[in-house]
Steps between C-alpha positions, in 0.01 A plus 500: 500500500811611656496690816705769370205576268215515754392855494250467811201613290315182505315539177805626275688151693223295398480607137942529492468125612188426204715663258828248597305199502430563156866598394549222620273259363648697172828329569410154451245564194758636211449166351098520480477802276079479589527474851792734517280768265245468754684602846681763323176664409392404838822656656437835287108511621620500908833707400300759361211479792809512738624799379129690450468424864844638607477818270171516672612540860748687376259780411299495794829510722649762270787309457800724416715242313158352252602646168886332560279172682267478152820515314619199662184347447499530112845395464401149612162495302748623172712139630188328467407641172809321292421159609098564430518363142404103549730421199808562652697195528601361808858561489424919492208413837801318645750830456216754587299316760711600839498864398159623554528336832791639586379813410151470716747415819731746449219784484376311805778606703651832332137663502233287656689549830551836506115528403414282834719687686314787364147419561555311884643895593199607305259318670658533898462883401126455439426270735426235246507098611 
């Protein structure tokens, strides 16, 4: 993954870079409507742990900015949502497939940094490693 999304919270990092190896892996399966079923479901399993775990730090941070952060999060699982159906031809995966990616990065850096930002204060101020 790109620097400029490294949040410095290894375990969100880890799962960010899980999550783009399968958008990725997306990319190159529009053609094998099985295969390409099956990592989209995968992707919206580990999107949807991803964001349960976020939301869940959130709360025990008291994060400020969640409900606006959850938002965020539900705009990209509503992406994900019109390319579910398996029957879509490949032409409408090929116009929708950069979108929900672009999306994930995009809430990346608008709110997953100012959420990292939030909890490293957060945690100096407690004394937290």
């Amino acid at each position: 993954m790109d620097s400029k999304y490294i949040l410095g919270i290894s375990e969100l990092d880890s799962q960010h870079e899980e999550i783009e190896t399968i958008f990725n892996a997306l990319q190159g399966a529009v053609e094998d409507k099985e295969r390409w079923h099956n990592l989209f479901e995968s992707l919206c399993e580990k999107l949807k742990f991803h964001f349960y775990a976020e939301e869940s730090i959130m709360r025990i941070f008291a994060y400020p900015e969640s409900q606006e952060h959850r938002k965020s999060h539900l705009e990209v699982l509503k992406s994900l949502e019109s390319q579910k159906d398996i029957n879509l031809p490949s032409a409408d995966i090929e116009k929708l497939r950069d979108q929900p990616m672009r999306l994930f990065l995009e809430q990346i850096l608008s709110q997953d940094m100012r959420f990292a930002a939030f909890i490293k204060r957060n945690k100096e101020r407690l004394g937290i490693q």
